[in-house]
C-alpha positions in Angstrom: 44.1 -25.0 -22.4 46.2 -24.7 -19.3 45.5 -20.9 -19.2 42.0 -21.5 -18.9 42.5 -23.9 -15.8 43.3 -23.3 -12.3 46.5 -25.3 -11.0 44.6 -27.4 -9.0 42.6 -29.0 -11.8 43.5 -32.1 -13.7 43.3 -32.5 -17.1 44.3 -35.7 -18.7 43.6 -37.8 -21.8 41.1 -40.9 -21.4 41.7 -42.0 -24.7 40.9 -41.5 -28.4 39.8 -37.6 -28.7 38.5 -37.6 -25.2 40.3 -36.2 -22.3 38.8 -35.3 -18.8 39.2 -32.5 -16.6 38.5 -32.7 -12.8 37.6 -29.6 -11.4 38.0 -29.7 -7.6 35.8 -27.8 -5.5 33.3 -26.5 -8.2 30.3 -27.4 -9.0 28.0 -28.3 -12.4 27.5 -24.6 -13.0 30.9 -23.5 -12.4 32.3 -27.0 -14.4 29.6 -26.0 -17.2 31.5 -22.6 -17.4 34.7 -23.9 -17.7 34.0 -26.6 -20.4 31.6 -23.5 -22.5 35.2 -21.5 -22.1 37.1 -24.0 -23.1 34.5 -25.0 -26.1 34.9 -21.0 -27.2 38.8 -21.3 -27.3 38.6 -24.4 -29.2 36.0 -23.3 -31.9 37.1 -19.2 -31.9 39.3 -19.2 -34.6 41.1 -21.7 -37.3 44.5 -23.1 -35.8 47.9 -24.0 -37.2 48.8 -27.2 -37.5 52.3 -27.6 -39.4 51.3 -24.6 -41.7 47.9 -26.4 -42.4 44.4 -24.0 -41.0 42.1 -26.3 -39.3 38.7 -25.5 -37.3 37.8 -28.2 -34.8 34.2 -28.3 -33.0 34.0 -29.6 -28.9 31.4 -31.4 -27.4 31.5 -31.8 -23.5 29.9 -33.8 -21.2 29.8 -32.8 -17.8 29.1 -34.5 -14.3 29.2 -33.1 -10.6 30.5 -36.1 -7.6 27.5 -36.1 -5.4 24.6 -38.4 -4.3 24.0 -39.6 -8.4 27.8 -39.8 -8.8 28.9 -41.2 -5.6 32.4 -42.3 -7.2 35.6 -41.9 -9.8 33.6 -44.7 -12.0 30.1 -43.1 -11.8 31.3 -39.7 -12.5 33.4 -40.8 -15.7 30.0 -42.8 -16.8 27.7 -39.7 -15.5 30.1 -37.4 -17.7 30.4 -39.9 -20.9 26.6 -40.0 -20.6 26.7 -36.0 -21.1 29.2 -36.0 -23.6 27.2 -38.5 -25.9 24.4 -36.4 -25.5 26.1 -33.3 -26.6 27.2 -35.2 -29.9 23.9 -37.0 -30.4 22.4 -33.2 -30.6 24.6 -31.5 -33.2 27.9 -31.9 -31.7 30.1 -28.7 -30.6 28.1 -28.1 -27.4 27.9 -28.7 -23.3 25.6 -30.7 -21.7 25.0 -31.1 -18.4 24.4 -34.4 -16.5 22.0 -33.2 -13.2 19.4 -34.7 -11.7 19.3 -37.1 -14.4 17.8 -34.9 -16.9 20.6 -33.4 -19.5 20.6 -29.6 -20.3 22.2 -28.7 -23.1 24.0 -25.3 -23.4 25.8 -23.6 -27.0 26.5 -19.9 -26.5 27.1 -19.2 -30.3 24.7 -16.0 -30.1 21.4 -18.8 -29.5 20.9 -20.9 -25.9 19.8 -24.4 -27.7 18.0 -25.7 -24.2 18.0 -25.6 -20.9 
């Protein structure tokens, strides 16, 4: 995952299976990129775990600080909003949590809405 970041992002765990990345400087479009990467990398190809093959799925939820967002709590809410929206439509996909209307992206070969 590192490779995919910059070394000024921070990614950390929030709990459970989710984890957060802060993406200074970038916006939703450029955060939306960066989760569908990260998404790709996940779902690509089966991984090793102790000799066991497993395939894994990634939903994401992403949020841009701004006047909806004005703070750490109401981005984290903003994001979590986008990630349960991602899972309530299918799972393994990026949505997006602007203007307070979700988009939803999966670039598996189809573009599921916009």
């Amino acid at each position: 995952m590192k490779k995919l970041l910059r070394e000024e992002d921070v990614f950390g765990r929030m709990g459970g299976d989710e984890f957060a990345i802060l993406l200074p400087g970038t916006n939703e479009e450029g955060a939306r990129r960066v989760a569908e990467r990260l998404r790709l990398a996940l779902v690509r190809e089966p991984h090793d775990l102790n000799g066991v093959k497993a395939s894994f799925s990634a939903s994401f939820g992403v949020a841009q600080l701004g006047d909806k967002a004005p703070c750490l709590s109401t981005l984290i809410k903003q994001a979590d909003m986008a990630l349960y929206q991602s899972k309530n439509r299918g799972r393994n996909r990026v949505s997006c949590n602007g203007r307070q209307v979700f988009h939803e992206f999966s670039f598996s070969g189809v573009t599921t809405g916009l």
